[in-house]
Backbone as CSV, one residue per row, in Angstrom:
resi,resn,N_x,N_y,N_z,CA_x,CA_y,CA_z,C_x,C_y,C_z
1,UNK,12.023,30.796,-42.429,12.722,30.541,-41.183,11.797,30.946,-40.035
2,UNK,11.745,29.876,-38.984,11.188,30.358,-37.617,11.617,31.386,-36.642
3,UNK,11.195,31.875,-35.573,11.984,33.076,-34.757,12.654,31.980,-34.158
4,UNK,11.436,30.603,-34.269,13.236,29.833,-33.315,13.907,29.422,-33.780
5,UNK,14.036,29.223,-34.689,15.280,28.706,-35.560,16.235,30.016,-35.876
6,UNK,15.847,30.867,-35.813,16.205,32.384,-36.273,17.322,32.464,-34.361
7,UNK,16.674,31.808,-33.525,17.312,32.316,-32.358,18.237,31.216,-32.439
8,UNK,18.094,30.261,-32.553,18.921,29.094,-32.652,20.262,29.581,-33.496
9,UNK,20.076,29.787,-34.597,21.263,30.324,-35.580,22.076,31.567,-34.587
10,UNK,21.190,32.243,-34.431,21.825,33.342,-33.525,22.674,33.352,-32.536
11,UNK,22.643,32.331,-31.689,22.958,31.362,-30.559,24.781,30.637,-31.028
12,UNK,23.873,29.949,-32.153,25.330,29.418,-32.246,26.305,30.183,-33.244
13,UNK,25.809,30.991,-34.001,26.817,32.173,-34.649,26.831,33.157,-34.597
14,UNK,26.077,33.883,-33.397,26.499,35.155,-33.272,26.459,36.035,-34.065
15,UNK,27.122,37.216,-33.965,27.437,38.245,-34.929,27.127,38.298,-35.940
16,UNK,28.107,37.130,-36.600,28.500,36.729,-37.587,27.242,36.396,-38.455
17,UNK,26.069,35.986,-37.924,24.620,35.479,-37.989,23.842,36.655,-38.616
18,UNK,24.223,37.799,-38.108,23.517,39.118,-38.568,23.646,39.273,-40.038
19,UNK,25.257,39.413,-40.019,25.437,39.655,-41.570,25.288,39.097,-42.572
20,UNK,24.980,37.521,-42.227,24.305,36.459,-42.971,23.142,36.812,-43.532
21,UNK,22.356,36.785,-42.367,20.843,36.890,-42.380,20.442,38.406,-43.366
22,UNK,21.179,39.835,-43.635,21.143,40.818,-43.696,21.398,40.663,-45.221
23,UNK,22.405,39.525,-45.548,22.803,39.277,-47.235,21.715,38.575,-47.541
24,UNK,20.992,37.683,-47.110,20.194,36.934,-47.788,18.732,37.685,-47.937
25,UNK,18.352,38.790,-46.996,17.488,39.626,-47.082,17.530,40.471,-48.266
26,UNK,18.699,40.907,-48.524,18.880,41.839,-49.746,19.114,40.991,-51.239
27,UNK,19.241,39.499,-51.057,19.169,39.020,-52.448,17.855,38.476,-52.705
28,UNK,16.542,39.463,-51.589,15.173,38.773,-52.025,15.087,37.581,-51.889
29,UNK,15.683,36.477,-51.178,15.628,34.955,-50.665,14.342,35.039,-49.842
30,UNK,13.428,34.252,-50.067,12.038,34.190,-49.340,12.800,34.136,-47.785
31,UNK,11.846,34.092,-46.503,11.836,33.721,-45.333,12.944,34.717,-44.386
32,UNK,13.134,35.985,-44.442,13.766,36.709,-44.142,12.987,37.986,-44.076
33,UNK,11.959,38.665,-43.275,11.523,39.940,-43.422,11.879,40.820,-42.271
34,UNK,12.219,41.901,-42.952,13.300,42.950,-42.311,12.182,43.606,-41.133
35,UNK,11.410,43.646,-41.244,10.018,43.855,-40.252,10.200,43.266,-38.910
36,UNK,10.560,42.040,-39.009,10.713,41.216,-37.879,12.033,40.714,-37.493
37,UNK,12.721,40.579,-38.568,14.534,40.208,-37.985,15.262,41.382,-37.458
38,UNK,15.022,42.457,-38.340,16.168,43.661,-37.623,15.841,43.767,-36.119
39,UNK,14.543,44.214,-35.757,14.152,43.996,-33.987,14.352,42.981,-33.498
40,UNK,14.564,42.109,-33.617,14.595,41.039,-33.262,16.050,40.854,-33.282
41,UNK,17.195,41.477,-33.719,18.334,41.422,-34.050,18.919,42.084,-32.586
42,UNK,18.429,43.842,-32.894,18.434,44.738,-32.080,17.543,44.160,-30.393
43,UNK,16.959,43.291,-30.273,16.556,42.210,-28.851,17.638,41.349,-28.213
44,UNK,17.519,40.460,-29.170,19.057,39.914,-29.251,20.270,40.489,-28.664
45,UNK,20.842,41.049,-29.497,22.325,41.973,-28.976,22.005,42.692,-27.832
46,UNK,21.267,43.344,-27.348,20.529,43.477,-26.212,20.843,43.301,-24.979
47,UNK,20.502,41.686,-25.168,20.157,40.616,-23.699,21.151,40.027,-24.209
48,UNK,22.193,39.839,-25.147,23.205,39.085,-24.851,24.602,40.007,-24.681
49,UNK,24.103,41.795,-24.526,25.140,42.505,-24.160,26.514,42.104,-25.224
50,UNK,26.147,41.852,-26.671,27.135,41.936,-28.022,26.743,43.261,-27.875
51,UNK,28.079,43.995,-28.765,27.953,45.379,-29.423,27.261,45.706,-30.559
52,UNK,26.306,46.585,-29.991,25.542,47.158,-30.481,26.572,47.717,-32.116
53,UNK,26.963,48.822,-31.746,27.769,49.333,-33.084,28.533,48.506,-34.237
54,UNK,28.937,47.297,-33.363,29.277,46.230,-34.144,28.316,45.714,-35.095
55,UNK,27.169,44.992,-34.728,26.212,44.325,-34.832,25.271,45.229,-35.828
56,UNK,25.433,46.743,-35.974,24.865,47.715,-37.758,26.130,47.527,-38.213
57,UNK,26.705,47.676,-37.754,28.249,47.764,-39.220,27.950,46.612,-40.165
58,UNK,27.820,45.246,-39.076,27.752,43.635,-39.737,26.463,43.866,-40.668
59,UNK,25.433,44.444,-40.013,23.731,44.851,-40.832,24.229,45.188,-42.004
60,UNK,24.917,46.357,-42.058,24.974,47.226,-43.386,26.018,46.410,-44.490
61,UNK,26.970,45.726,-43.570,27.987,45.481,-44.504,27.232,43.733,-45.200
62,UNK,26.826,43.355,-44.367,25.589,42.112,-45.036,24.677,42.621,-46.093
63,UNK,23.854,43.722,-45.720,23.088,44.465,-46.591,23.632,44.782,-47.950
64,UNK,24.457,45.367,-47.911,25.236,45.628,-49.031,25.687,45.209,-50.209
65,UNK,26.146,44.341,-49.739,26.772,42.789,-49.955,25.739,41.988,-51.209
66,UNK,24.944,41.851,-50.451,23.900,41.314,-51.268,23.138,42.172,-51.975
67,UNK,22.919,43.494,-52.050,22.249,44.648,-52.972,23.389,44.647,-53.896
68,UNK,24.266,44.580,-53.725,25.465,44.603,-54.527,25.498,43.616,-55.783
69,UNK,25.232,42.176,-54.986,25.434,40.928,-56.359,23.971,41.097,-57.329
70,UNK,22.892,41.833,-56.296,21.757,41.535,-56.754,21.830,42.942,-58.302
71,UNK,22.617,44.012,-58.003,22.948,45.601,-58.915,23.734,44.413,-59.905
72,UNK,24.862,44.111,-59.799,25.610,43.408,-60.691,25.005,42.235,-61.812
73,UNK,24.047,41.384,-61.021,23.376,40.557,-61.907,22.494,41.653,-62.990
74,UNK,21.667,42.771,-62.418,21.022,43.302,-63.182,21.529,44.401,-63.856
75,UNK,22.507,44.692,-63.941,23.746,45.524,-64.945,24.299,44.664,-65.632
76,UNK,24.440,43.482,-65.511,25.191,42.599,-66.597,24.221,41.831,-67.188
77,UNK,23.441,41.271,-66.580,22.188,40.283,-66.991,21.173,40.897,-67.848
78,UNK,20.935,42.519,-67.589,19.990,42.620,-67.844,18.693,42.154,-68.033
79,UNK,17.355,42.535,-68.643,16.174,42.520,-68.698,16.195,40.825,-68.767
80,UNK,16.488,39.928,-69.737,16.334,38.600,-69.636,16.403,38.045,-68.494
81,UNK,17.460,38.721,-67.698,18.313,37.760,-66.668,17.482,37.809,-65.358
82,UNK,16.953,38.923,-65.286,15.652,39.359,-63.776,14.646,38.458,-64.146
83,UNK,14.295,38.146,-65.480,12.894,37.855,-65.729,13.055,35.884,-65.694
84,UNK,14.096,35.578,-65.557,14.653,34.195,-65.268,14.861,34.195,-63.862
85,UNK,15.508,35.223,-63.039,15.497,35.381,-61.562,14.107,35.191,-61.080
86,UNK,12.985,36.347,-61.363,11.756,36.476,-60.834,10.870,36.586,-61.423
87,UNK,10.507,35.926,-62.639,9.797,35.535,-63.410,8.699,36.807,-63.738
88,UNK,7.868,36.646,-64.506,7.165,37.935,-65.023,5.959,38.054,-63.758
89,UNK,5.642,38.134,-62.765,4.684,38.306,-61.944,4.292,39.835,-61.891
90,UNK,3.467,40.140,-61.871,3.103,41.759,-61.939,3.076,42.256,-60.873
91,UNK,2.848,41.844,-59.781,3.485,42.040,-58.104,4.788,42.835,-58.380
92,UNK,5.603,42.023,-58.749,6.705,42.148,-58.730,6.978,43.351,-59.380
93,UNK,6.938,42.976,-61.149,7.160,44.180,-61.887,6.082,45.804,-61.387
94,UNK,5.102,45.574,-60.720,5.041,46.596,-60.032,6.035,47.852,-59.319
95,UNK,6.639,46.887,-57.829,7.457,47.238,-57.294,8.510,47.801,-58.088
96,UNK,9.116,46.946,-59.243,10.156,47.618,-60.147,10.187,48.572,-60.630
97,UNK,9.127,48.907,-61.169,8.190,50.186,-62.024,8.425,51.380,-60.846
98,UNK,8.041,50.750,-59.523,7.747,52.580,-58.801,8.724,52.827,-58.362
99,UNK,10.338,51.688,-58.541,11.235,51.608,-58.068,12.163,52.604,-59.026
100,UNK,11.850,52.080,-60.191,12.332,52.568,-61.657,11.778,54.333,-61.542
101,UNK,10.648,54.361,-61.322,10.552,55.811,-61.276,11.114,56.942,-60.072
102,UNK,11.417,56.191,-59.074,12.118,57.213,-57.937,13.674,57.620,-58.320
103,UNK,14.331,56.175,-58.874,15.292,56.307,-59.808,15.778,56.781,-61.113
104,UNK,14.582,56.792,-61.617,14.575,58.181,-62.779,15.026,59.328,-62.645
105,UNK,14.094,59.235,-61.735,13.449,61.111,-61.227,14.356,61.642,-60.435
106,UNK,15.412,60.641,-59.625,16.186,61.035,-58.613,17.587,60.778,-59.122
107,UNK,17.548,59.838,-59.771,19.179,59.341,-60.545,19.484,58.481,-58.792
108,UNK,20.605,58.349,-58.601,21.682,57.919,-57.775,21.252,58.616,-56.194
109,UNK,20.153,59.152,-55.992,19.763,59.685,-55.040,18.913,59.103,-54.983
110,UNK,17.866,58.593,-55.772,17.092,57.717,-55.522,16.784,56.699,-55.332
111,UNK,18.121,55.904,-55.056,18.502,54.772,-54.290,18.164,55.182,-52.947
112,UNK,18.753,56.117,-52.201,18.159,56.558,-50.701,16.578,56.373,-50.499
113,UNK,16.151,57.326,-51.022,14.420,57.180,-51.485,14.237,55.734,-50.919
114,UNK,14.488,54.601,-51.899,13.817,53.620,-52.258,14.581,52.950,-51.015
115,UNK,15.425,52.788,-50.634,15.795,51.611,-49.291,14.919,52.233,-48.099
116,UNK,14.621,53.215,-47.974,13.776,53.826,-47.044,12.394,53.202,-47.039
117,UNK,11.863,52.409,-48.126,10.235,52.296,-48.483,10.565,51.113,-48.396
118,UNK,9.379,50.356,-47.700,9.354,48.795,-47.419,9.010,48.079,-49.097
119,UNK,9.977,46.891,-49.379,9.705,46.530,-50.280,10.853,46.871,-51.419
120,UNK,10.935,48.341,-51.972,11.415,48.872,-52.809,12.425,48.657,-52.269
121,UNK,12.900,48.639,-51.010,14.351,48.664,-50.602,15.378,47.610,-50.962
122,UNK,14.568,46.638,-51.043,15.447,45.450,-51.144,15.548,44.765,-52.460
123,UNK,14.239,45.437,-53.395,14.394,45.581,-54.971,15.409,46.779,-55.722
124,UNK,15.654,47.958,-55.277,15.926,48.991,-56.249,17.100,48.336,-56.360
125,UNK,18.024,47.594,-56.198,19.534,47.152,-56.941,19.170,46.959,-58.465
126,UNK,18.071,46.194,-58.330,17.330,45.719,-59.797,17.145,47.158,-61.145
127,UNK,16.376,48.297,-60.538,16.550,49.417,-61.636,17.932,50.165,-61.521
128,UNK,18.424,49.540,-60.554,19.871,50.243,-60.332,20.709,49.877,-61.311
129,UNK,20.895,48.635,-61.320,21.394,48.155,-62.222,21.621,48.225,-63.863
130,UNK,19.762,47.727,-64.109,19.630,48.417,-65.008,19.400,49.337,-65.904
131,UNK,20.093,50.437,-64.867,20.116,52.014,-65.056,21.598,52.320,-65.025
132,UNK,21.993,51.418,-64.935,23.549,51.326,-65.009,24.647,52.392,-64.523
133,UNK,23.749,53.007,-62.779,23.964,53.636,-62.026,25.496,52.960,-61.466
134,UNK,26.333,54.295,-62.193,28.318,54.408,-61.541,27.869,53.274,-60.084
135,UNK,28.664,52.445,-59.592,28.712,51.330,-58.801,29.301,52.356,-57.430
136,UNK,29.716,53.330,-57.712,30.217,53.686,-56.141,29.093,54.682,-55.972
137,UNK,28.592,55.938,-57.274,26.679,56.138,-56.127,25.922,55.666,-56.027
138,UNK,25.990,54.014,-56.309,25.035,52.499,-56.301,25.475,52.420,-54.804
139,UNK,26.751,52.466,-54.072,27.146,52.027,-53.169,27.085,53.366,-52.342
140,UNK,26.960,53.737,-52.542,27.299,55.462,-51.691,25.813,55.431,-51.068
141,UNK,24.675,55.969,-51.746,23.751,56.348,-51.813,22.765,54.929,-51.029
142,UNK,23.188,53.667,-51.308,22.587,52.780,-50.931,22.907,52.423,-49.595
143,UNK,24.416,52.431,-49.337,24.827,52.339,-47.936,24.269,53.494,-47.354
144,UNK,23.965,54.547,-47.045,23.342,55.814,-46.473,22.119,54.982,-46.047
145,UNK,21.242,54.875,-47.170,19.485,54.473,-47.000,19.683,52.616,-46.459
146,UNK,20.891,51.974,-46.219,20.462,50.795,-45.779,20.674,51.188,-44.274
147,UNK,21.881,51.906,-44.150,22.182,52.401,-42.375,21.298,52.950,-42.021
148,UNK,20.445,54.012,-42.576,19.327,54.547,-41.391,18.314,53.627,-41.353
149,UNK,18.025,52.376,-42.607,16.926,51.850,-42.048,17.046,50.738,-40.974
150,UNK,18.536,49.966,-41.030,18.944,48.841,-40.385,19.320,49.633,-38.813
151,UNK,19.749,51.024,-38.659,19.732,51.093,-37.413,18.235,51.645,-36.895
152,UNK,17.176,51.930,-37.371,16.198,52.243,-36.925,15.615,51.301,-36.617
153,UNK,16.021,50.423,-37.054,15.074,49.128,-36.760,15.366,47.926,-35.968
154,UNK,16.598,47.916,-36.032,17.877,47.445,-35.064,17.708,47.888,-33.514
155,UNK,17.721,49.445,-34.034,17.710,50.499,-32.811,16.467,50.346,-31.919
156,UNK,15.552,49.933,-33.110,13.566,49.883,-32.399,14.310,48.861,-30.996
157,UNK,14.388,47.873,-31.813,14.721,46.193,-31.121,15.718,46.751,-29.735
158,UNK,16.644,46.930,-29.859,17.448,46.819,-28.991,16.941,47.881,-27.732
159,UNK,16.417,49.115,-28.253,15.814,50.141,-26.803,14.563,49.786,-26.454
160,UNK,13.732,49.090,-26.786,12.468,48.461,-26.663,12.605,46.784,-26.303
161,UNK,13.962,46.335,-26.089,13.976,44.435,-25.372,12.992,44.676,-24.397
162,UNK,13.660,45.513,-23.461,13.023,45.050,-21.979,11.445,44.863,-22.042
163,UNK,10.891,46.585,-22.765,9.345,46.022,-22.660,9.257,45.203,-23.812
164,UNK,9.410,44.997,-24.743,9.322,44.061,-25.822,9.167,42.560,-24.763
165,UNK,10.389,42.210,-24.048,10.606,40.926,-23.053,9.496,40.727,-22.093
166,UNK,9.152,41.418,-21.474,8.470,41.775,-20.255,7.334,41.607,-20.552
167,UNK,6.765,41.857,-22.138,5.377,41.147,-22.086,5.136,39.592,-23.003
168,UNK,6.086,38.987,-23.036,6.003,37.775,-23.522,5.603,36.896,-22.083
């Protein structure tokens, strides 16, 4: 997706656009990087004076959402079912591996850990899953580490528009 097409969507759905964009980020769908949409989110709501507090709730509860189907496929699917999702690339199974080990080492706390680290964040549902981490400190622990990263980054965007604006 383009930033203009990204503003375009924004434009005509609003809010509602966030939590979209925030689910499809967390089911690993190419063309969505949290690097550049959350500020860009937090710009947005901004200059169009939407609520701010509104506009992380929609983040997190989008976020979620989709870490959620993505924990469920890989608690029920297991090992076959990821490797049909995202095929054997070692990129990948990398990320899983250091994902798998914060989650070891941390259990259900190490879901926080890992949404905090670029990358791992939007994978650990995957060792979550198949670690067959209780679904409410899947959800506990994950909602914590998706809110501080979606409002930090949200937060970047939205207190930084003006100069962010001002030098385009």
């Amino acid at each position: 997706m383009t930033f203009a097409g990204f503003l375009e969507m924004f434009q005509r759905y609003g809010l509602i656009f966030i939590a979209v964009v925030c689910f499809c980020e967390h089911l690993n769908l190419p063309g969505f990087p949290a690097g550049v949409i959350m500020p860009a989110i937090g710009v947005l709501v901004e200059q169009s004076a939407l609520n701010l507090p509104l506009a992380l709730l929609l983040s997190v509860a989008g976020s979620l959402t989709g870490s959620y189907i993505l924990y469920l496929i890989s608690y029920y699917g297991g090992v076959p079912m990821m490797h049909r999702l995202f095929g054997k690339s070692e990129r990948f199974q990398s990320f899983v591996t250091r994902c798998h080990a914060h989650i070891e080492r941390h259990r259900a706390r190490g879901l926080f850990l890992c949404r905090l680290i670029p990358v791992l964040r939007t994978i650990s549902s995957i060792p979550a899953g198949l670690f067959r981490i209780p679904a409410g400190d899947f959800l506990l622990w994950s909602g914590l580490g998706i809110t501080v990263w979606n409002s930090v980054l949200i937060g970047f965007g939205y207190l930084g528009a003006n100069v962010i604006l001002s030098r385009i």
